[in-house]
N, C-alpha and C positions, 0 to 999 in steps of 0.2 A: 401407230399410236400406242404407248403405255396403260396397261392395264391397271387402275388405280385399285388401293386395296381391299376397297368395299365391294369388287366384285371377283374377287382372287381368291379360291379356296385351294389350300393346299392339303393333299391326301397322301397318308405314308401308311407304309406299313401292308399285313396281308389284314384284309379288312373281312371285318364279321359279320353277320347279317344281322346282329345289334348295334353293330354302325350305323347300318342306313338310314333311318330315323332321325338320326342328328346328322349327318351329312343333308339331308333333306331340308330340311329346318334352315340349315346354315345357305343352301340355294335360295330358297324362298324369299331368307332375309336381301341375302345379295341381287335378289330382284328386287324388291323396294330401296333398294341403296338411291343414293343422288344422281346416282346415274343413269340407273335402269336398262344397263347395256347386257349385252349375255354374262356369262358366267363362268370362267374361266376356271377348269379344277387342273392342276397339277399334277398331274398322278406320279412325278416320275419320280418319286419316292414307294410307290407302292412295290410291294415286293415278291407277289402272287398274283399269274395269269390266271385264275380258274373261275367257275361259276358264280363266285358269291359276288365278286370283282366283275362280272358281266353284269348280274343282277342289281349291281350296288349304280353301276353305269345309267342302266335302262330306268331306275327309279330316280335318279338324279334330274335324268334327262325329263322325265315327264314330271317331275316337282319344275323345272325349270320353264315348261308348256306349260302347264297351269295357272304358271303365271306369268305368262306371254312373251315368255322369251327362249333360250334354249344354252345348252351347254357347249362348252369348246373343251378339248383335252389338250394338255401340252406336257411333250414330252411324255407319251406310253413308251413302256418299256417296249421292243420287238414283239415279246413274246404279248403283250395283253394285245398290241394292235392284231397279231393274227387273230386271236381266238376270237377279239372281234368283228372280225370281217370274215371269219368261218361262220359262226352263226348269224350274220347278217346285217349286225346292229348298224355298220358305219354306213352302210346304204338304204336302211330300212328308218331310221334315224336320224338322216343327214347329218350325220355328227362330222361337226367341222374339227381335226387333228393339225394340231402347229407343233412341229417340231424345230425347237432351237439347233443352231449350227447346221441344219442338214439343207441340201440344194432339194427342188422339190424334185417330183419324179418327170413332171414334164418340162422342165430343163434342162439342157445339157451341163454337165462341169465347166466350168472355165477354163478357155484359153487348147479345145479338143479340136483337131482338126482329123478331120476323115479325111480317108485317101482310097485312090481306086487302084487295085494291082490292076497290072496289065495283063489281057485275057479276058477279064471279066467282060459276061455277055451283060448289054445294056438292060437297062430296066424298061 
């Protein structure tokens, strides 16, 4: 399903800790949207893994619980998804990560076929 605009924010940039307030703001909104679905932010223009960018994460996320719904990211860069799941947020949070063009991790690639050498002791 297509994420319609009213719940689509898009985040670029290394973000400052006089962002968050208006990033906030703009969840909020996109929770009274017509839709009232989560809230999808964008990040894959942001251009700084570091704390202020975790912080900006975790206060989005609980603007987004307050009013009863929660955040999705799409597309973190590598680097922001580690630092988030180094300190905790993406299991502490359940913050749901949809990354475009990529297979998930519990699927195989298409079209892989395993094979056994011979020798191999059974499983």
């Amino acid at each position: 399903m297509a994420d319609s605009e009213e719940n689509l924010i898009r985040i670029e940039g290394p973000l400052r800790a006089g962002d968050i307030p208006r990033l906030c703001e703009r969840v909020a909104a996109a929770r009274h949207g017509p839709r009232g679905a989560d809230v999808v932010c964008d990040v894959g223009a942001v251009t700084t893994a570091d704390l202020t960018t975790v912080d900006a994460i975790a206060r989005l996320h609980l603007a987004a619980h307050r009013h009863g719904g929660r955040i999705r990211l799409r597309n973190p860069a590598p680097a922001l998804l580690a630092l988030l799941g180094l300190v905790g947020l993406v299991e502490l949070l359940g913050l749901v990560v949809e990354m475009e063009g990529q297979t998930e991790e519990r699927e195989p690639p298409g079209r892989v076929q395993e094979t056994v050498e011979t020798g191999d002791p059974a499983l």
